[in-house]
Biopython code that builds the backbone (N, CA, C, O; Angstrom):
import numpy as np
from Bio.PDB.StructureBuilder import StructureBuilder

atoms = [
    (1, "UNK", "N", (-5.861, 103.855, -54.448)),
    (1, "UNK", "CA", (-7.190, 103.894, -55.028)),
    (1, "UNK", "C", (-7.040, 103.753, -56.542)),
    (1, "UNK", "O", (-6.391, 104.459, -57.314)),
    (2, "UNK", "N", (-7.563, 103.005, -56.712)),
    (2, "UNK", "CA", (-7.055, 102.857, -58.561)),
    (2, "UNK", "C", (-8.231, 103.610, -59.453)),
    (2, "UNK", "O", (-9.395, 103.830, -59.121)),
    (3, "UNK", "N", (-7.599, 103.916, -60.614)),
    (3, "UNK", "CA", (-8.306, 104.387, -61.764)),
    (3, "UNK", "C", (-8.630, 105.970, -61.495)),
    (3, "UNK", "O", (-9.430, 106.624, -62.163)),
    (4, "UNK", "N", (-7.754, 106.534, -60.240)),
    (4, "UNK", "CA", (-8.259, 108.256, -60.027)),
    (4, "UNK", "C", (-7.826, 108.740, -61.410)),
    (4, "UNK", "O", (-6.984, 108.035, -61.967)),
    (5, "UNK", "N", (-8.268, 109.845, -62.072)),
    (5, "UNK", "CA", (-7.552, 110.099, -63.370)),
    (5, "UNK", "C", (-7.114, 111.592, -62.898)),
    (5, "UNK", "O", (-6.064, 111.966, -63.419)),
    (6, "UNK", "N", (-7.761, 112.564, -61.958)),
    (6, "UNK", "CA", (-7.020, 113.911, -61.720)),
    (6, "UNK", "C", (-7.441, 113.196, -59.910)),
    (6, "UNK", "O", (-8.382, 112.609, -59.377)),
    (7, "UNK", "N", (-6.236, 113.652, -59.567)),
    (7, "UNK", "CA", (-6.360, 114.346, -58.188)),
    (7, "UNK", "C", (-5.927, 114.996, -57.187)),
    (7, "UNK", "O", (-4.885, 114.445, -56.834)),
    (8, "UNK", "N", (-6.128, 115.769, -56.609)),
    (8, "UNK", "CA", (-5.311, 116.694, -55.588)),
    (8, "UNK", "C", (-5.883, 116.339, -54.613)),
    (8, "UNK", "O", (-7.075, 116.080, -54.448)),
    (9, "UNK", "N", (-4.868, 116.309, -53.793)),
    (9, "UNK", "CA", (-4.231, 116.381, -52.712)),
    (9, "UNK", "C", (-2.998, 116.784, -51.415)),
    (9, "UNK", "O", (-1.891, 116.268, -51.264)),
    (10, "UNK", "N", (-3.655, 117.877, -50.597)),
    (10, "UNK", "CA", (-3.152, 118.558, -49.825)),
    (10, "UNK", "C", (-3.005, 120.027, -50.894)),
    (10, "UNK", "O", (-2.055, 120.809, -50.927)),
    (11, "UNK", "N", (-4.184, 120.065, -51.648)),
    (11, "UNK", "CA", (-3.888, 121.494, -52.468)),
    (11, "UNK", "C", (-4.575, 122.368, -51.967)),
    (11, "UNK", "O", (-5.632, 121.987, -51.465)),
    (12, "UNK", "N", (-4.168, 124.180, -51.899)),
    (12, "UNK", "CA", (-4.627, 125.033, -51.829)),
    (12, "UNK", "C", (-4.709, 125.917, -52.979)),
    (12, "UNK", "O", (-3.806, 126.466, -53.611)),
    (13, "UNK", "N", (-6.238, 125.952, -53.155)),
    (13, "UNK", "CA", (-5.992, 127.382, -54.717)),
    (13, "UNK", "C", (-6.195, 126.735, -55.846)),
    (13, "UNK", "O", (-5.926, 127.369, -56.866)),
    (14, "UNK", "N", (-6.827, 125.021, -56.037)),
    (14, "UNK", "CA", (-6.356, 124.274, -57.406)),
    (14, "UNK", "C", (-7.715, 124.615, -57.874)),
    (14, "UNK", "O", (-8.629, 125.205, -57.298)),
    (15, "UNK", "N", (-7.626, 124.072, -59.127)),
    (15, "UNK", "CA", (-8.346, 123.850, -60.193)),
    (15, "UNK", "C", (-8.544, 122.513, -61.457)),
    (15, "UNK", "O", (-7.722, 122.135, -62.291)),
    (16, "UNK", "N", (-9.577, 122.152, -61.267)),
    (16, "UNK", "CA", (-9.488, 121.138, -62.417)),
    (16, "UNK", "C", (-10.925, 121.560, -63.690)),
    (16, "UNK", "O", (-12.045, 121.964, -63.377)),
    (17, "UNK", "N", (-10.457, 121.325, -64.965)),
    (17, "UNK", "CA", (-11.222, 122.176, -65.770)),
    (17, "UNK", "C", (-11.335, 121.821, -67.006)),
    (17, "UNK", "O", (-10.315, 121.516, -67.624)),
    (18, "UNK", "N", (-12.391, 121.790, -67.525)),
    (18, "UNK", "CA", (-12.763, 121.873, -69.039)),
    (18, "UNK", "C", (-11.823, 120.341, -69.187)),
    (18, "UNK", "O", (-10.637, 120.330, -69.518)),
    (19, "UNK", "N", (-12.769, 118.895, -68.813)),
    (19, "UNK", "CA", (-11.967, 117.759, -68.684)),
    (19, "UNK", "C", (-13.551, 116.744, -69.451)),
    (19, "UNK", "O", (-14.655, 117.262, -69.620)),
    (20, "UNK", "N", (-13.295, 115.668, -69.695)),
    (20, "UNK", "CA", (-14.454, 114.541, -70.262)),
    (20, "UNK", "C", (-13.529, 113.165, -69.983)),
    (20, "UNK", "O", (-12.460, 112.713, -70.393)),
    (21, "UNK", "N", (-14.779, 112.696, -68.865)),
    (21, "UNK", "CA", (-13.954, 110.889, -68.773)),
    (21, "UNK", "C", (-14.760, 110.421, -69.480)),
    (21, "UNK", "O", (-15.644, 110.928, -70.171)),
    (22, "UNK", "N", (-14.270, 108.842, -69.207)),
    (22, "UNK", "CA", (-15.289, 107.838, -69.892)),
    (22, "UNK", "C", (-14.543, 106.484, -69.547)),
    (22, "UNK", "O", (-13.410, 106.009, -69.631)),
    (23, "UNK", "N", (-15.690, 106.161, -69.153)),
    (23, "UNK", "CA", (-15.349, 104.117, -68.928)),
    (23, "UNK", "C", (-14.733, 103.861, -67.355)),
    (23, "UNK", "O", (-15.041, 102.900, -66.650)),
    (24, "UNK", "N", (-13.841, 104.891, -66.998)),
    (24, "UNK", "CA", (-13.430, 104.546, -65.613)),
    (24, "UNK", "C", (-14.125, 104.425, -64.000)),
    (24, "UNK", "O", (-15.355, 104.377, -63.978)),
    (25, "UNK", "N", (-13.555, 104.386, -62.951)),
    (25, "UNK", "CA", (-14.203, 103.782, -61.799)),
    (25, "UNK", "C", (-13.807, 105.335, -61.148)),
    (25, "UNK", "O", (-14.790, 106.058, -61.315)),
    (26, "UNK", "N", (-12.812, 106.000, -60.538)),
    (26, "UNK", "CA", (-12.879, 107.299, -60.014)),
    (26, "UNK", "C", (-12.283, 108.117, -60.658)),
    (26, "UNK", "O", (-11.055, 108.033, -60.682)),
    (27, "UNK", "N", (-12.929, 109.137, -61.364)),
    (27, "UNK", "CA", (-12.683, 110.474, -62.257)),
    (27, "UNK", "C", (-12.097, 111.334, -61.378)),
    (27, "UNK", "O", (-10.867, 111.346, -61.345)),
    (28, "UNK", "N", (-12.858, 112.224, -60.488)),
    (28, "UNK", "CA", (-11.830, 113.296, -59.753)),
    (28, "UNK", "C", (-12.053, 113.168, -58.316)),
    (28, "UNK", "O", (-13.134, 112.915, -57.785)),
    (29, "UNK", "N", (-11.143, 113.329, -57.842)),
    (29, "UNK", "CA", (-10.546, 113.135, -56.052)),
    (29, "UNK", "C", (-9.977, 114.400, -55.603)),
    (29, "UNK", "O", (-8.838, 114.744, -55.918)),
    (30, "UNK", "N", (-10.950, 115.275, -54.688)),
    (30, "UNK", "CA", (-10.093, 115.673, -53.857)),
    (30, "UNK", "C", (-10.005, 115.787, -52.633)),
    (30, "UNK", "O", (-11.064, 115.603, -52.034)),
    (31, "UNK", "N", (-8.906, 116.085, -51.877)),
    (31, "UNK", "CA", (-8.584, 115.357, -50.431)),
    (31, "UNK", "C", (-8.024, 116.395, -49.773)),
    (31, "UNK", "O", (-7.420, 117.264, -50.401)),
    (32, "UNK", "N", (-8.145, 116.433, -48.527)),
    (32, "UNK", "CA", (-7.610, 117.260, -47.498)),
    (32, "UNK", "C", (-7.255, 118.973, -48.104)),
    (32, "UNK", "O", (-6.399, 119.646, -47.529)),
    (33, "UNK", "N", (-7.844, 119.388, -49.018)),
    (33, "UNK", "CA", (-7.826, 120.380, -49.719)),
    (33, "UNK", "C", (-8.805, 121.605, -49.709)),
    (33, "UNK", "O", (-9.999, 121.365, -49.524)),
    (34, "UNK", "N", (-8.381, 122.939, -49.899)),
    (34, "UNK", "CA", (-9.273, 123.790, -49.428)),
    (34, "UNK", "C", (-8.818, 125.032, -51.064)),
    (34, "UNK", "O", (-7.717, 125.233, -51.578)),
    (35, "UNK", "N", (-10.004, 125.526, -51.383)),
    (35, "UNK", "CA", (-10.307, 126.609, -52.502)),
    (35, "UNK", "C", (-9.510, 126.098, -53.470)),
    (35, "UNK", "O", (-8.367, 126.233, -53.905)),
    (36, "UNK", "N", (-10.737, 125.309, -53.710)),
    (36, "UNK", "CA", (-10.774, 124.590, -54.992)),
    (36, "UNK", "C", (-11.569, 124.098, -55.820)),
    (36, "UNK", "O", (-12.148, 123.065, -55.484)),
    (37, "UNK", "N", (-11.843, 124.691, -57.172)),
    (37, "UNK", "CA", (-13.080, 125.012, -58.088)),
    (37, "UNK", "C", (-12.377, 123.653, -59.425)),
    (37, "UNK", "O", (-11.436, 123.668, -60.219)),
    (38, "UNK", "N", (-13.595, 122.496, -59.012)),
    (38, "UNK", "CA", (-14.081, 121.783, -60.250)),
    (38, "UNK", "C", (-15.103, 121.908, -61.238)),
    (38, "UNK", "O", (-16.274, 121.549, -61.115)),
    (39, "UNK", "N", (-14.526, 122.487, -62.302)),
    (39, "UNK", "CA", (-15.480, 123.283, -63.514)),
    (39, "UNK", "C", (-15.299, 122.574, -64.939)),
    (39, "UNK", "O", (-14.276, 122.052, -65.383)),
    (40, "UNK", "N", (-16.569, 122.693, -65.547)),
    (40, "UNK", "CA", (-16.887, 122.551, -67.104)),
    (40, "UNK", "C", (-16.509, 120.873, -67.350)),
    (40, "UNK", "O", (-15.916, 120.745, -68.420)),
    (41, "UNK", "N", (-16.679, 119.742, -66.724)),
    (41, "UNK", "CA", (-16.250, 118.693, -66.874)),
    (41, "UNK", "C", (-17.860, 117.879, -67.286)),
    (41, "UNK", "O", (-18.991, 118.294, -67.031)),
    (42, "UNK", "N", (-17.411, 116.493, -68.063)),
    (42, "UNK", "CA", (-18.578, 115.781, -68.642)),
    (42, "UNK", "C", (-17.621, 114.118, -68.188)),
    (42, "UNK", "O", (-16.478, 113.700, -68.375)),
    (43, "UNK", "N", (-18.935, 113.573, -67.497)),
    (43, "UNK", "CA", (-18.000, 111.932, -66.854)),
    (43, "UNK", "C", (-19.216, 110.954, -67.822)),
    (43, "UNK", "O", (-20.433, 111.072, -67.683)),
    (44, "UNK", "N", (-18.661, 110.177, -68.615)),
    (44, "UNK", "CA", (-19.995, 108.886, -68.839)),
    (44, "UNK", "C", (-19.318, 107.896, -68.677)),
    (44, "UNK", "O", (-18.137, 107.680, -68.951)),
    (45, "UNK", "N", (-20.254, 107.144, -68.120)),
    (45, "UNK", "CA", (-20.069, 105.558, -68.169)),
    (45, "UNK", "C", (-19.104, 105.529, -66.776)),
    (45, "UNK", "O", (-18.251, 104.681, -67.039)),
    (46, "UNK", "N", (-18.905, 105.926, -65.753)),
    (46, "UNK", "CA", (-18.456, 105.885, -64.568)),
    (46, "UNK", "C", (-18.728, 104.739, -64.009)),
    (46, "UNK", "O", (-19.847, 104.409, -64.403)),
    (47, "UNK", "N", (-18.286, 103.934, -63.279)),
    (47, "UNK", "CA", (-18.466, 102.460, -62.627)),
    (47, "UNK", "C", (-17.651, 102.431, -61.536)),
    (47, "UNK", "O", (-16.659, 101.709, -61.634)),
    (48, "UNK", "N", (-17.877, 103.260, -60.137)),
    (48, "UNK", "CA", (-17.680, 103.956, -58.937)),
    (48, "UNK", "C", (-17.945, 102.484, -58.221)),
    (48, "UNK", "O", (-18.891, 101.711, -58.375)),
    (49, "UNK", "N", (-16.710, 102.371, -57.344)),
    (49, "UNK", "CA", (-16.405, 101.073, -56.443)),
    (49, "UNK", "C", (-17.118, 100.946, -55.229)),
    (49, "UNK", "O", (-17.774, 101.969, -55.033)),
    (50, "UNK", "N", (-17.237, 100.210, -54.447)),
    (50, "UNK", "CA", (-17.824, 100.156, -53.037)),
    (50, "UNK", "C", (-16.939, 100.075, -52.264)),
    (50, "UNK", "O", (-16.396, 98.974, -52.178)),
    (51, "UNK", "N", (-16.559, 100.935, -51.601)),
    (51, "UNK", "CA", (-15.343, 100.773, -50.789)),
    (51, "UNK", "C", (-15.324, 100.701, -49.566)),
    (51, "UNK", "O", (-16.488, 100.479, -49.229)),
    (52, "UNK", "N", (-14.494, 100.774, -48.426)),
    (52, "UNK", "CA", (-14.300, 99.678, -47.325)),
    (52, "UNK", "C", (-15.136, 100.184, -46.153)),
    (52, "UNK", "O", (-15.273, 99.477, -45.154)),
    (53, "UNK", "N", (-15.851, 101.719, -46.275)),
    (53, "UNK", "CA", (-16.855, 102.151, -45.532)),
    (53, "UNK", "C", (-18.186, 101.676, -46.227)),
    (53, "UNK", "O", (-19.357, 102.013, -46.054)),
    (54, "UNK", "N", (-17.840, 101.153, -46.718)),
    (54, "UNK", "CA", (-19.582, 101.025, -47.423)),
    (54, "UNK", "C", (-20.114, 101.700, -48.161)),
    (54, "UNK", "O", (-21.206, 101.405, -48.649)),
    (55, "UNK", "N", (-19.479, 102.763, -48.423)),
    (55, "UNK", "CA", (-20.054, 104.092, -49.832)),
    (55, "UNK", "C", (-19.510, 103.965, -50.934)),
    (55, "UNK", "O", (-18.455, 103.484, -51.347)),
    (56, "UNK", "N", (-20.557, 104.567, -51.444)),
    (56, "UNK", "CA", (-20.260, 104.321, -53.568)),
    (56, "UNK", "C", (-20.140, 105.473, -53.893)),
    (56, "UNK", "O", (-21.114, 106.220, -53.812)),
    (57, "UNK", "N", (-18.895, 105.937, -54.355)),
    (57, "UNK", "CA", (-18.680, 107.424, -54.910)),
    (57, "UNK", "C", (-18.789, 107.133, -56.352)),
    (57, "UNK", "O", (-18.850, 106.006, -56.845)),
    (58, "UNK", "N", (-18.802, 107.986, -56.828)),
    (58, "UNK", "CA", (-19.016, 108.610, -57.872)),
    (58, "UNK", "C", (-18.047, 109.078, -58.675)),
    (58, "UNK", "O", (-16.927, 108.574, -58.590)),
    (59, "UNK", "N", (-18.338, 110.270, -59.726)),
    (59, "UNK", "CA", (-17.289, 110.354, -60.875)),
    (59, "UNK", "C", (-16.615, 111.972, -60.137)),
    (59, "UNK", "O", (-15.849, 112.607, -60.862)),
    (60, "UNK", "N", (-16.821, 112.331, -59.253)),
    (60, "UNK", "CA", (-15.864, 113.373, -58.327)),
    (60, "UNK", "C", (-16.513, 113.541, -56.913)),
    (60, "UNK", "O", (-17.580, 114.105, -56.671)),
    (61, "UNK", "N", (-15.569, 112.875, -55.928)),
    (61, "UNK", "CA", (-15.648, 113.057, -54.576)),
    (61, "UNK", "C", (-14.500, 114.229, -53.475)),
    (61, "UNK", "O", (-13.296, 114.448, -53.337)),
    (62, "UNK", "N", (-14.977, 114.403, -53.267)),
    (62, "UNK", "CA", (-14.310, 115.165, -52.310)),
    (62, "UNK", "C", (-14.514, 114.975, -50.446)),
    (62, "UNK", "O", (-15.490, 115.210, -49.733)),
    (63, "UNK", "N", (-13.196, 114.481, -50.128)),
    (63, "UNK", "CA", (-12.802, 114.668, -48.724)),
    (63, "UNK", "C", (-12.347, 115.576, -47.968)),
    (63, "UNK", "O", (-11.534, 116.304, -48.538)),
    (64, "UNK", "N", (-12.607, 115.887, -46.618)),
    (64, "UNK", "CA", (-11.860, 115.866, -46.052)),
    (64, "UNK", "C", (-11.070, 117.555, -46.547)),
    (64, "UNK", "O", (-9.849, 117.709, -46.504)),
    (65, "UNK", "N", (-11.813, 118.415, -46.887)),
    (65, "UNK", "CA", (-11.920, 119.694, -47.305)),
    (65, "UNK", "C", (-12.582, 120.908, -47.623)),
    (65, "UNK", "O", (-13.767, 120.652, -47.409)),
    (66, "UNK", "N", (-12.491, 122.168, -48.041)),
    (66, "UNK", "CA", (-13.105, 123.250, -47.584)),
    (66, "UNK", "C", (-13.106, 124.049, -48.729)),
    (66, "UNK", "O", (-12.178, 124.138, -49.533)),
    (67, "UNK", "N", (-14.039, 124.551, -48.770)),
    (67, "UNK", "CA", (-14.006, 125.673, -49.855)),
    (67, "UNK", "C", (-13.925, 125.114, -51.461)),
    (67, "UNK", "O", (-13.380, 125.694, -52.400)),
    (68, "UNK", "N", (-14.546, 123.974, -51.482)),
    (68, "UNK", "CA", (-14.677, 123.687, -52.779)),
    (68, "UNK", "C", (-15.970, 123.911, -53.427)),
    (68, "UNK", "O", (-16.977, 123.925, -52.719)),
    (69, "UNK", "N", (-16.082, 124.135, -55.018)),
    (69, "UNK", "CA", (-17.001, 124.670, -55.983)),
    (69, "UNK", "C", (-16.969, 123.220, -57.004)),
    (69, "UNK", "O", (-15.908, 122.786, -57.454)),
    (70, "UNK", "N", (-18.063, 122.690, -57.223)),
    (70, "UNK", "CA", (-18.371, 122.157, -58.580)),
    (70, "UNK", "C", (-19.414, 122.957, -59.346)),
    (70, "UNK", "O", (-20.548, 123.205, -58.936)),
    (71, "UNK", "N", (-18.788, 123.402, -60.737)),
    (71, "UNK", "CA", (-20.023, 123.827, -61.162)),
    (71, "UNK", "C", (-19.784, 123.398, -62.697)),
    (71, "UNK", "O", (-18.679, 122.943, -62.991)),
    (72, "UNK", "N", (-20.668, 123.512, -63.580)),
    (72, "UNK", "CA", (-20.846, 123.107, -64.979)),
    (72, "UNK", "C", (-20.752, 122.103, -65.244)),
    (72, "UNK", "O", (-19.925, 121.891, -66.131)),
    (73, "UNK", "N", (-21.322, 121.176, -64.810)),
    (73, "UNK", "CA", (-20.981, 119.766, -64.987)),
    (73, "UNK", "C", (-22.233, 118.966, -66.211)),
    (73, "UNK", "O", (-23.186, 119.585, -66.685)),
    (74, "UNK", "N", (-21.948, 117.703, -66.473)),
    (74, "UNK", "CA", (-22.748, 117.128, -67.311)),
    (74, "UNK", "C", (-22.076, 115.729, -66.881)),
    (74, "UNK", "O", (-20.882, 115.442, -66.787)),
    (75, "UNK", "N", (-23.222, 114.954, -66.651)),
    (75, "UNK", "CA", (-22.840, 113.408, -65.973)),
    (75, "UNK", "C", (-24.586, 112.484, -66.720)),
    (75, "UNK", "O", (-25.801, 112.596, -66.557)),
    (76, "UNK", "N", (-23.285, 111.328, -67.833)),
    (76, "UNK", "CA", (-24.254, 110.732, -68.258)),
    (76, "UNK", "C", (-23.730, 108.574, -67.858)),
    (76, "UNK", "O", (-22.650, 107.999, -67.998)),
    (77, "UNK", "N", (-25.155, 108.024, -67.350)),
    (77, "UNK", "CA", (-24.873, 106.900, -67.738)),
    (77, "UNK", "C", (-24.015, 106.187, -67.212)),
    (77, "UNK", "O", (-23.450, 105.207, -67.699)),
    (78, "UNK", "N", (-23.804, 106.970, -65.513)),
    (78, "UNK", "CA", (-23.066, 106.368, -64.468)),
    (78, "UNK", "C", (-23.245, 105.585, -63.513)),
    (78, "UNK", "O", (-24.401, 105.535, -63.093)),
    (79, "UNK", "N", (-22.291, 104.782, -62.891)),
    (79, "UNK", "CA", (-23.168, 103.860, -61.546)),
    (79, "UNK", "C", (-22.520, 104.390, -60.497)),
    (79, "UNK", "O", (-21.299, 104.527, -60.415)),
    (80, "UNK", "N", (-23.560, 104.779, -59.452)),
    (80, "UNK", "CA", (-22.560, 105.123, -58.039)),
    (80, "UNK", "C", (-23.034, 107.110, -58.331)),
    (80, "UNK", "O", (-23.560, 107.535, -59.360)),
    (81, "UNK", "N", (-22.647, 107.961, -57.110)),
    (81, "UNK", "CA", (-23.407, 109.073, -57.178)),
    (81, "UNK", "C", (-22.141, 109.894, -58.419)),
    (81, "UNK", "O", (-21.124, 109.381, -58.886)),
    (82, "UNK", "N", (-22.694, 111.259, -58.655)),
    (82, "UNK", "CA", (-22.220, 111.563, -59.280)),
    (82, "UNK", "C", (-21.257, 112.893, -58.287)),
    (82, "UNK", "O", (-20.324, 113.393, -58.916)),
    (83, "UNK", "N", (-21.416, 113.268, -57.252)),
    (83, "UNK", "CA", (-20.737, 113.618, -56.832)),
    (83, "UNK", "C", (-21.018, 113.218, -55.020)),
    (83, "UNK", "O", (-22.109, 113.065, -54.470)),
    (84, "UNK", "N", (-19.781, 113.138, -54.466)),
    (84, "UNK", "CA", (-19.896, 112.816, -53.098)),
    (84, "UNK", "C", (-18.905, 113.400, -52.699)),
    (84, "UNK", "O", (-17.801, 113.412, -53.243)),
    (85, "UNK", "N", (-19.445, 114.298, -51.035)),
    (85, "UNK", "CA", (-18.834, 114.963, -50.270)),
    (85, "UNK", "C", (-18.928, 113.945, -49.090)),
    (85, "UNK", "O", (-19.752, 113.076, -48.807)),
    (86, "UNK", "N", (-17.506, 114.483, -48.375)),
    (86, "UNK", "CA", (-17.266, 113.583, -46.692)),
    (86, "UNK", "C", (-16.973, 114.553, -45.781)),
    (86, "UNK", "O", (-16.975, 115.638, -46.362)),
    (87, "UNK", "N", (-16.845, 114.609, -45.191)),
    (87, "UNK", "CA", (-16.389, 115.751, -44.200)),
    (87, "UNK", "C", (-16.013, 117.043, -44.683)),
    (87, "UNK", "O", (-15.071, 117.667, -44.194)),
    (88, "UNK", "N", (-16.605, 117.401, -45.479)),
    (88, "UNK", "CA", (-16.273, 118.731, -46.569)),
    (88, "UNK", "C", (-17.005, 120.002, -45.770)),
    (88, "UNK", "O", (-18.066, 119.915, -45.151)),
    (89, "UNK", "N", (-16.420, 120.863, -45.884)),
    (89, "UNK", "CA", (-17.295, 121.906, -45.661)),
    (89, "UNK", "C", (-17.492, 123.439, -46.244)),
    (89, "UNK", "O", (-16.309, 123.776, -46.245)),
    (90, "UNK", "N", (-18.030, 124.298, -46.616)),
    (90, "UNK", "CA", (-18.380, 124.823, -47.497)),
    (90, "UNK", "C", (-18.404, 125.098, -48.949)),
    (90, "UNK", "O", (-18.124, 126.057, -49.668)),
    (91, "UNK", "N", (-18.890, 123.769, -49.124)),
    (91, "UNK", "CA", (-19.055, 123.232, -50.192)),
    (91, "UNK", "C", (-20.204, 123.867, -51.693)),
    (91, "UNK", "O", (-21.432, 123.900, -51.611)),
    (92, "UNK", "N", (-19.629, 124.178, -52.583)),
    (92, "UNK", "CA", (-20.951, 124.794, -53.173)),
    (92, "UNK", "C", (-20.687, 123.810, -54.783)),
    (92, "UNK", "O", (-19.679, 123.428, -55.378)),
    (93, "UNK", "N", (-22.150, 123.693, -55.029)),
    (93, "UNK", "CA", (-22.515, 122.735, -56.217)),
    (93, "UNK", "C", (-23.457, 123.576, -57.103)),
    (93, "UNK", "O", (-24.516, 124.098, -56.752)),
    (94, "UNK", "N", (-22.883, 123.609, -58.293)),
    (94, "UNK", "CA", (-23.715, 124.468, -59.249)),
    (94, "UNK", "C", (-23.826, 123.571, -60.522)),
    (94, "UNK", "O", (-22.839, 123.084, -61.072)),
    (95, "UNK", "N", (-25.364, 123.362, -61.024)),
    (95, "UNK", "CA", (-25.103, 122.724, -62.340)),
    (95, "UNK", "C", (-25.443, 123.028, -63.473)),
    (95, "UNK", "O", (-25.100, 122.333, -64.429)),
]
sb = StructureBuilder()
sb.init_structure("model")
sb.init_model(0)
sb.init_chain("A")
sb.init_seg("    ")
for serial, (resi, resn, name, xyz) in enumerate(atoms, 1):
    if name == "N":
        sb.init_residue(resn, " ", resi, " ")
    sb.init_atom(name, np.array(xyz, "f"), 0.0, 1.0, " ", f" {name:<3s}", serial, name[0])
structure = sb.get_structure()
């Protein structure tokens, strides 16, 4: 997947934090991962791909995992969602 700039995968317990993109196609990824809090981050200008299911993610997606938190976020001036969940489950979004 090109242009991820953080991502975990197969993590338990992570954290990604107090981060600012800009200009890229996928900011944060996480995957098969469970209790894990994405906090205090700002994405602009995101330009999120169409990929081979047909969905347009955004500047942090998450798969295919459990127990994740986004909160404090600020998202300006992006294409594609700003956050997308897939098979995630207890998922909590705070902004």
């Amino acid at each position: 997947m090109p242009n991820v700039l953080n991502e975990l995968e197969s993590v338990r317990n992570g954290m990604i934090e107090k981060c600012v993109f800009r200009n890229n196609k996928y900011e944060i990824m996480v995957y098969n991962s469970s209790n894990v809090v994405v906090a205090r981050y700002t994405i602009y200008n995101s330009n999120a791909l169409t990929r081979w299911i047909g969905l347009v993610e955004g500047g942090v997606e998450v798969d295919v995992s459990k127990n994740t938190t986004i909160t404090d976020y600020k998202s300006y001036n992006n294409i594609g969602h700003d956050i997308c969940l897939s098979s995630t489950f207890d998922a909590v979004i705070i902004k």
